[in-house]
C-alpha positions as CSV (number, residue, x, y, z in Angstrom):
1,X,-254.6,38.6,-5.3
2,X,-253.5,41.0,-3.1
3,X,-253.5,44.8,-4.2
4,X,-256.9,44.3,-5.9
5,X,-259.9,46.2,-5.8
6,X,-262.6,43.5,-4.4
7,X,-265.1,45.1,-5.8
8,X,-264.5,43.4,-9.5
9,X,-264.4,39.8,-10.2
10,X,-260.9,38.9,-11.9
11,X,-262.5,39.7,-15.6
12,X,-262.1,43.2,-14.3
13,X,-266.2,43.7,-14.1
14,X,-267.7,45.1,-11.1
15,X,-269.5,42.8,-9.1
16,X,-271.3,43.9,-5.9
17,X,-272.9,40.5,-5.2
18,X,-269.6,38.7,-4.5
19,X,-268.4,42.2,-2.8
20,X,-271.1,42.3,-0.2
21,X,-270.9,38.4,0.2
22,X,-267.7,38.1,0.7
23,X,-268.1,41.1,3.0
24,X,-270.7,39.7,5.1
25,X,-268.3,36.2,5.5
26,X,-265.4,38.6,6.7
27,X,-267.9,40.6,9.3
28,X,-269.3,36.7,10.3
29,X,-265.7,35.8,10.6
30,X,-264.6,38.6,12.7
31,X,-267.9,38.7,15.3
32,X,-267.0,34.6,15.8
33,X,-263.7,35.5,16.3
34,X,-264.4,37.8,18.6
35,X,-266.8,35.2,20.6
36,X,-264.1,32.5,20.5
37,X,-261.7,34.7,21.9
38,X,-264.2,35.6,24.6
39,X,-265.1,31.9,25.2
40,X,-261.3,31.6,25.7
41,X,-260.6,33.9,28.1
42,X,-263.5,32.6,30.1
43,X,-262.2,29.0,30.4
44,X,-258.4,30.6,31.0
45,X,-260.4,32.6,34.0
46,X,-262.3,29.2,35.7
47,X,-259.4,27.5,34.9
48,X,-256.8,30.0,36.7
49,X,-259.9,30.6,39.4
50,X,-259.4,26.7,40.0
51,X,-256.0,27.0,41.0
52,X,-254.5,25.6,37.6
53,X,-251.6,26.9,35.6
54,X,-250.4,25.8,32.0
55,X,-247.9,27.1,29.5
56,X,-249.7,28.5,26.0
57,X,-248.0,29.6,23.1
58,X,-250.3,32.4,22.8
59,X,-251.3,33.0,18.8
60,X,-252.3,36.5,20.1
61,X,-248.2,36.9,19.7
62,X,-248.0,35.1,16.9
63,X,-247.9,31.8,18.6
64,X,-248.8,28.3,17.2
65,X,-251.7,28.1,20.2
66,X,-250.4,25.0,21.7
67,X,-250.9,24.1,25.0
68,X,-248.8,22.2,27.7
69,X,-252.2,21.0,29.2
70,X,-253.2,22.2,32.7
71,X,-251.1,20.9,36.0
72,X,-251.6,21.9,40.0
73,X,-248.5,23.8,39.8
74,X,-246.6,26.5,37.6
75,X,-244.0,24.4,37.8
76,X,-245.7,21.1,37.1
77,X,-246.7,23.4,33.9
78,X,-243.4,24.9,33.0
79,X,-242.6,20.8,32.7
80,X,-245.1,19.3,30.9
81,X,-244.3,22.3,28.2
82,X,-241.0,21.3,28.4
83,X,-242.0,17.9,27.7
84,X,-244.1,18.6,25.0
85,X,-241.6,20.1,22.6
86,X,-238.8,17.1,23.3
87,X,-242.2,15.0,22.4
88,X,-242.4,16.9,19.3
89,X,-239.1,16.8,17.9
90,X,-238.8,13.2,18.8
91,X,-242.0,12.7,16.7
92,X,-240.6,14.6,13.7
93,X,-237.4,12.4,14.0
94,X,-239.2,9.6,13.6
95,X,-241.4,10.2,11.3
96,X,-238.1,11.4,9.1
97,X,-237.0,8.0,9.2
């Protein structure tokens, strides 16, 4: 319901309880984001520290998040992206059939 004032409850009476609660989830929701996305850039720094490479459609930029998996090259990881999505429509072929 977008464009409405969260503070009232659809019968148009104000209700702080569900305000602050739903408040609260959103603040929870944006610190564990903000961990996650920490965590993340973590592994992506062992894993690059390691001497791996892999292709991510980053959901930073409105990416889906996949991942081509992690190979000992960038172009062992350029592949196995490439692969991925030839995997995936093949998949959606047959499962149209």
């Amino acid at each position: 319901m977008a464009g409405r004032n969260p503070m009232f409850n659809s019968s148009g009476c104000k209700d702080l309880t569900a305000y602050h609660a739903i408040g609260n989830v959103i603040k929870e929701e944006k610190e564990l984001d903000k961990r996650v996305h920490n965590l993340i850039n973590v592994l992506k720094f062992i894993i690059d520290w390691a001497g791996f490479y892999s292709v991510v459609c980053n959901y930073l930029n409105g990416g889906c998040g996949a991942c081509g998996g992690y190979r000992e090259t960038k172009d062992e990881a350029i592949i196995a992206w490439n692969k991925r999505e030839s995997e995936v429509e093949e998949s959606e072929v047959r499962n149209r059939n």
